[in-house]
N, C-alpha and C positions, 0 to 999 in steps of 0.2 A: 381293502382299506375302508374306513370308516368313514360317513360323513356328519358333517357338522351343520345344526339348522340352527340359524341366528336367528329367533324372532325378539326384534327389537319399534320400539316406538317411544320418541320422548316426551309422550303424552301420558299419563295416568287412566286406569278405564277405558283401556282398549281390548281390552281380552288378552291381554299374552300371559298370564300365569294361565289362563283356562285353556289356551290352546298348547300351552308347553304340554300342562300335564295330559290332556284328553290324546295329545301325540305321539306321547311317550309311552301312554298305559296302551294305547291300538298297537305300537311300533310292536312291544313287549308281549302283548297277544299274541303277535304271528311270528314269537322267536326270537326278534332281533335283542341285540344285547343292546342296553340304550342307559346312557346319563343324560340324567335332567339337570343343571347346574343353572343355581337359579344368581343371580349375579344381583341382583335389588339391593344393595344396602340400606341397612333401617325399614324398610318396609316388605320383606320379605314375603312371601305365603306358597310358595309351590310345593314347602313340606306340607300344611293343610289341606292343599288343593289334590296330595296325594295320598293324603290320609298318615304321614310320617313325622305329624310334627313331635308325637310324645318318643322319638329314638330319633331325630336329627339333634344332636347335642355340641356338635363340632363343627365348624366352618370352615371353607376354603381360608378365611383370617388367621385359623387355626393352624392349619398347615404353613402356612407364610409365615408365620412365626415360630414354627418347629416345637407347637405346644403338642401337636398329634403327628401323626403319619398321615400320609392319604387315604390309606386301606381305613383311617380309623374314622376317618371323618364322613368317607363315601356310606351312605345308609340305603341297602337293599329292600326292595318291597316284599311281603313274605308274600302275597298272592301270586306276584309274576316276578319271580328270580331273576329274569334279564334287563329289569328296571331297576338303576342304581340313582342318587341325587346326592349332588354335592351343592348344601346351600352358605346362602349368603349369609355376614354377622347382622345380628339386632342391634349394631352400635349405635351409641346415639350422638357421635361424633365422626367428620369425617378419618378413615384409614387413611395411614400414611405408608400407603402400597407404592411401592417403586416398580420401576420398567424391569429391573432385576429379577426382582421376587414374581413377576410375572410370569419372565422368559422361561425361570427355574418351574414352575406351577405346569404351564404349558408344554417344558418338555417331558417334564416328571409323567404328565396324563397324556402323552403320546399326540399331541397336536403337532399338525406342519404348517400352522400360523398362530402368529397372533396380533394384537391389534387393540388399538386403543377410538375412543369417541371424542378424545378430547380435543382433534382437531378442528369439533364444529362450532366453538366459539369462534365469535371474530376477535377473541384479544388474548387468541394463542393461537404462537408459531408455528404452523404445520410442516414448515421444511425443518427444523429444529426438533420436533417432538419425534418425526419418521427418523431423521441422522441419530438420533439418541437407540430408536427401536432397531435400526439396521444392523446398528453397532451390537447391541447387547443382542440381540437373535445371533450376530453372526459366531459371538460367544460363550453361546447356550446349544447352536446348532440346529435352532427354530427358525425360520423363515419370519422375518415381521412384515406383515400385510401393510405397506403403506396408504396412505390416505389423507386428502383434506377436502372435507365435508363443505367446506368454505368458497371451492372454484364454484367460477361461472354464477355467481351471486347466490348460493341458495340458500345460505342462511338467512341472506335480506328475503329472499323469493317466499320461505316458508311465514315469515314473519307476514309478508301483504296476504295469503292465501289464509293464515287464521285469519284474518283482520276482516278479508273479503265472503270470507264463509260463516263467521261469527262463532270460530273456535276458541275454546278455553287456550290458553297457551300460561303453561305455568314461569312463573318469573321468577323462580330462584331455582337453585341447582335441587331440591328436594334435602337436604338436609336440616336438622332443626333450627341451625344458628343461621342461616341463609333465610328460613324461611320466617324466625324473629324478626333479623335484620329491612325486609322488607314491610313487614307489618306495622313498623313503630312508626308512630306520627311524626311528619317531615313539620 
């Protein structure tokens, strides 16, 4: 069976496009058959980072929307054949991706989870967001990884440790209208 390496950080400028692809191109070296799926909306880059941006044409949006197939949108490295990348769209709006269209995604690429971040706001319902994912996993046949980011304080807790260490902490979701909305003078 396969495994699955999440590198995730809700900071910008951490290294994860460089260590996805530097991961994926060693994994690929020594045989393993490996997807890179780069999930970044709008700011995309692990097709550059792996030298495939001029033949990544298709996105995971693409497939959720049944504009392509999976096969067509997965883009193969021609130096190491067991490295394939499935990226993210350059929209410059948020998708209106559902827990559905997920589950289908997820079973479609042979995952035995899935799973969402959106329960690390605090002004979304974590018990509500998992009943929503259990339900439709149980009707896709995926297993949905519950989770809320939220116990035990750590969203206040992350917020005092930038504060205390004098880290950037970005304050809007990263999208363009988010990141308008914050900029315009109060």
């Amino acid at each position: 069976m396969g495994k699955i390496i999440a590198v995730v950080s809700g900071k910008g400028g951490t290294g994860k496009t460089s260590f996805t692809a530097n991961t994926g191109l060693a994994l690929a070296s020594l045989g393993q058959r490996v997807l890179c799926m780069d999930c970044d909306i709008t700011l995309r880059n692990l097709d550059l980072a792996l030298g495939l941006s001029d033949r990544a044409l298709m996105d995971f949006s693409d497939v959720l929307a049944q504009r392509c197939t999976l096969e067509q949108a997965v883009v193969t490295h021609r130096q190491y054949p067991t490295l394939d990348l499935l990226t993210a769209p350059m929209a410059d709006k948020p998708l209106p991706l559902t827990v559905r269209q997920l589950a289908a995604l997820a079973k479609e690429m042979g995952f035995d989870y899935f799973c969402t971040t959106l329960s690390i706001s605090p002004l979304k319902d974590a018990q509500k967001i998992n009943a929503i994912g259990q339900s439709v996993g149980e009707q896709y046949g995926v297993a949905w990884l519950p989770s809320d980011f939220k116990k035990q304080e750590r969203y206040k807790r992350s917020i005092a440790l930038s504060r205390e260490y004098g880290l950037y902490r970005q304050n809007f979701c990263g999208c363009v209208y988010s990141k308008q909305e914050k900029e315009k003078p109060v």
